[in-house]
C-alpha positions as a printed Julia matrix, in Angstrom:
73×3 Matrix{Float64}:
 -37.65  -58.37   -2.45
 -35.75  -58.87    0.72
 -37.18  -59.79    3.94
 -36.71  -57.43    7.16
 -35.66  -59.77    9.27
 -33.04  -58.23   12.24
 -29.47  -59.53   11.81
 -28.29  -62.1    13.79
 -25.14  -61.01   16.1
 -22.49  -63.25   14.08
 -23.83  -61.59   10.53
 -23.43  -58.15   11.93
 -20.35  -59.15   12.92
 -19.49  -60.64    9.16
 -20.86  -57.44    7.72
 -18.73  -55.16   10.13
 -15.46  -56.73    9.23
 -16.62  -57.06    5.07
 -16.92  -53.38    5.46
 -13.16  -52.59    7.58
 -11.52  -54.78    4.69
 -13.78  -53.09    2.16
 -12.5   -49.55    3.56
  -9.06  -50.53    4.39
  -8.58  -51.8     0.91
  -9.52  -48.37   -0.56
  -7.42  -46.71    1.53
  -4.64  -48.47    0.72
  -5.27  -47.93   -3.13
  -5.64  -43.9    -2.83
  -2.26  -44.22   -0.76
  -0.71  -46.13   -3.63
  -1.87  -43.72   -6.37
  -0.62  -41.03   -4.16
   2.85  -42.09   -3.6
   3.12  -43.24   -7.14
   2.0   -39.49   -8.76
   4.56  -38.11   -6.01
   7.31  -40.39   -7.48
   6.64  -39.99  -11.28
   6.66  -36.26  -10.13
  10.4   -36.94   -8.86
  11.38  -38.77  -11.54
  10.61  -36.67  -14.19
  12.96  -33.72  -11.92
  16.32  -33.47  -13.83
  19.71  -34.53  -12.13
  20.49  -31.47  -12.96
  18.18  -28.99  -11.48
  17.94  -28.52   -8.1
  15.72  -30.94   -5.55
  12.78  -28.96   -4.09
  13.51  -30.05   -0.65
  14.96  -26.99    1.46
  18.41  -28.07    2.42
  19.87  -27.29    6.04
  22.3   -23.93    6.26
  25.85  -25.13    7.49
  26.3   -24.03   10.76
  29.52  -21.77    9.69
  29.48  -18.39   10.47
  29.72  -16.96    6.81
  32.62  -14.31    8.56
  35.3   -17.01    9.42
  37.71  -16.29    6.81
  37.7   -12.23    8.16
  38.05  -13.6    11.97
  41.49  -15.93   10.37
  42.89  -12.92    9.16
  42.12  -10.86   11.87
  44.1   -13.51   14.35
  47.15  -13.49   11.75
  47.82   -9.82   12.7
């Protein structure tokens, strides 16, 4: 049975940073197991196929070839 005696200033203090590493330390893990299920999902994409990511549209005008032939005339 523990005794309720109030915490002295330097044991909250001991308890308060236990607790930030405590938290900080599980963060870190479901960041880990996050990035490491994102990879494997990467991975396991074929060189083959295409990448999910949305590529950027060239910045052509898809009409230049007409516009070439129209200045050749």
């Amino acid at each position: 049975m523990m005794n309720e005696l109030p915490l002295t200033k330097d044991e909250r203090l001991c308890l308060q940073a236990w607790f930030r590493q405590a938290i900080v330390q599980l963060e870190r893990e479901e960041v880990t197991a996050r990035l490491l299920k994102e990879h494997a999902a990467e991975a396991a994409c074929e060189d083959g196929h295409r990448s999910p990511v949305i590529r950027r549209r060239s910045r052509r005008s898809t009409f230049s070839h007409v516009s070439q032939f129209a200045k050749a005339r």
